[in-house]
N, C-alpha and C positions, 0 to 999 in steps of 0.2 A: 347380373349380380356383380363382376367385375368390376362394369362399370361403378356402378354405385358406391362398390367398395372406394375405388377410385377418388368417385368425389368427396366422401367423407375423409377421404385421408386428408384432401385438400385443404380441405375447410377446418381440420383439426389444425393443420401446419399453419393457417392462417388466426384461428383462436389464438395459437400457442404463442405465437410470433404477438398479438395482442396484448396477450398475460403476461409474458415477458415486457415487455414498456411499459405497461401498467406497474411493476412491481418496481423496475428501478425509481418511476413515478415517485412510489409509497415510499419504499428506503430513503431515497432524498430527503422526502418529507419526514423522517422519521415517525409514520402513524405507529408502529409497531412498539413505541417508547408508552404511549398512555397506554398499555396492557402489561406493562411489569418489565418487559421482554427485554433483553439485552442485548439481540440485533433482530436482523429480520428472518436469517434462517431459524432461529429460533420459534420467529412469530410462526411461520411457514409450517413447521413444523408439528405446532399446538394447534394451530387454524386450518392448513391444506393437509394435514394427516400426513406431512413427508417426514421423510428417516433425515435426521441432519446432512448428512453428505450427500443426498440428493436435495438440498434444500441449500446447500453450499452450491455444488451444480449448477443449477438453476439458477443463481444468483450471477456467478462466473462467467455463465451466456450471456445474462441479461445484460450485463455492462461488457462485456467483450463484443458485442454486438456493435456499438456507438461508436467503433473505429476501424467496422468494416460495412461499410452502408450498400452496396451493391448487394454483398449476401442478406445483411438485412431486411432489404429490397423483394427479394426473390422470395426467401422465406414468409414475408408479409404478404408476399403474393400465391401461398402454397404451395409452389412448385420447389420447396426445398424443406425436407422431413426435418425435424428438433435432431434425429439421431444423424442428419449429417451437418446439420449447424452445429452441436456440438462437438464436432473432431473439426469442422471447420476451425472453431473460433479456439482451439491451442496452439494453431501454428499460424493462423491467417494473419496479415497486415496489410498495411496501405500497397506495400510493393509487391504483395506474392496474390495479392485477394481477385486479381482480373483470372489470374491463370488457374489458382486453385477452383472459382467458381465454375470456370469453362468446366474441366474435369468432373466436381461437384453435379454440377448438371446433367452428364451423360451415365456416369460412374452408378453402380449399385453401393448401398451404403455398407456394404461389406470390405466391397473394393477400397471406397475413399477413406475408412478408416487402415489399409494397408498404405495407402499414396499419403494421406496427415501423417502417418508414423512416420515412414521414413521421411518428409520434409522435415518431422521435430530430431530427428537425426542427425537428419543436414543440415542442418540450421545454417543457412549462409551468414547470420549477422555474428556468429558465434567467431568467424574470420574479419567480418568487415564491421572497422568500428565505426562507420558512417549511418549503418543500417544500427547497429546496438545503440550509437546517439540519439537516433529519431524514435526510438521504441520508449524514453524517458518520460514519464511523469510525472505530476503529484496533485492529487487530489488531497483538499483539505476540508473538516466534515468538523463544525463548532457546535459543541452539544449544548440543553438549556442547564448542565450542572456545572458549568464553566470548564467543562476538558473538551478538549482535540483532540479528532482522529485524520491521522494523516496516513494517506494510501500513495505508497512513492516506486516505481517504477524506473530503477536504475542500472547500471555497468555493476554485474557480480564484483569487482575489484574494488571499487568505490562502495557496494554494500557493505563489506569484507569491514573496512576501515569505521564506515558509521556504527554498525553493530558492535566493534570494539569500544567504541568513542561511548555508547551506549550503556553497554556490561560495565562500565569502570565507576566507580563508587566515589561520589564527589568528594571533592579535596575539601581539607578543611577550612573554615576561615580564614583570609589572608591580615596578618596582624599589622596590617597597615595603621601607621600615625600612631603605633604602639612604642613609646620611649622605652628602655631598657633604661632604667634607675639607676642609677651608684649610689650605693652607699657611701657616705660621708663617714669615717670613722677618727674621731679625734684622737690623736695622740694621748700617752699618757707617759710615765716617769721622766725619763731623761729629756727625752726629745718635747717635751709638751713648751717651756721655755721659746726653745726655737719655732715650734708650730705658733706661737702667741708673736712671736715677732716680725715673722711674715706676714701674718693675718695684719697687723698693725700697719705696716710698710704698707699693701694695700690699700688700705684704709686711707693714706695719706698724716697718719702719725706715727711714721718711722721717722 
C-alpha cells in the first residue's frame, strides 16, 4: 500500500507540473478574457473551484517555474511534491537553484520550508547588487481593448522612484507658442497730440 501511495503521489507531482504549463499556456493566450473574466485567477477560480489566493498561488509557481528549469525538470519528473516547488520558487534563482534542489531532493517538505525561510531571510542579493541587477524584468502583456499590462521586476529603490513618478497627477498643458497680448491703450487728453506725432514720425510723415 505504501508503495502505491508512493506512485500516485508521483504521478500527481507529475499532472501538477502538467497543469501548471498548461495554465501559463492559457494566460498567455488570454482564453479566460472570452468568459467575462478579468484575469485568470479569477477564471481559476469560477472554473477549477479555487479560493483566489490560491488561484493567485498557483499562478505565481506557474511562471516562477520558467526561470528555474532544473526544478522544473524534477518536478515534471515527480520526484519533486507542488508543496516543495512552491517554497522552492520564492527564493530560488538561476544562482541558488543547483544547491537549493540538491537540499530539496533529500529534505522533507517540512524541513525545506524552514531552509526556503531562512534563505528569504538571507537574501544574499539584498547585499549584492550584481545578483539584484540579474533578478530585473519586464514583461509586457497587449490586450484586444488597446491597454497594457506590464509586469516589471526591479531594484526596490528604483521602484520607490517609479511609483512616485506614477501617483503624481499630470501637469497641466504646457502653453507653448501661447503670445501674452498687450494691450494697445491709446492716449487721451493732454498727451494724445504727442502720441499722434510719433505715430506720424513712424509712419514717415514727421
Amino acid at each position: 500500500m505504501e508503495a502505491e501511495l508512493m506512485s500516485l503521489a508521483s504521478s500527481m507531482n507529475m499532472a501538477m507540473a502538467s497543469w501548471l504549463d498548461t495554465l501559463t499556456q492559457y494566460d498567455r493566450q488570454e482564453g479566460w478574457r472570452e468568459w467575462g473574466c478579468s484575469s485568470v485567477s479569477q477564471w481559476l477560480s469560477w472554473r477549477c473551484g479555487m479560493s483566489i489566493a490560491t488561484a493567485h498561488e498557483r499562478v505565481r509557481v506557474a511562471y516562477a517555474l520558467g526561470s528555474v528549469p532544473n526544478i522544473r525538470a524534477e518536478f515534471a519528473a515527480g520526484r519533486l511534491s507542488y508543496s516543495k516547488v512552491r517554497a522552492l520558487t520564492r527564493v530560488a534563482n538561476p544562482y541558488n537553484e543547483a544547491n537549493l534542489l540538491s537540499m530539496a531532493l533529500s529534505a522533507t517538505g517540512a524541513q525545506l520550508d524552514r531552509i526556503c525561510a531562512g534563505v528569504g531571510r538571507s537574501d544574499p542579493s539584498k547585499d549584492d547588487p550584481g545578483l539584484a541587477l540579474a533578478k530585473r524584468t519586464v514583461r509586457r502583456r497587449d490586450h484586444n481593448d488597446g491597454t497594457t499590462t506590464l509586469s516589471i521586476v526591479m531594484i526596490s529603490d528604483s521602484a520607490d522612484r517609479v511609483m512616485d513618478r506614477c501617483s503624481r497627477r499630470p501637469d497641466r498643458r504646457p502653453r507653448h507658442g501661447r503670445r501674452r497680448q498687450r494691450r494697445f491703450h491709446q492716449p487721451s487728453g493732454s498727451d494724445c497730440s504727442l502720441w499722434r506725432y510719433r505715430r506720424n514720425a513712424l509712419r514717415g510723415f514727421g
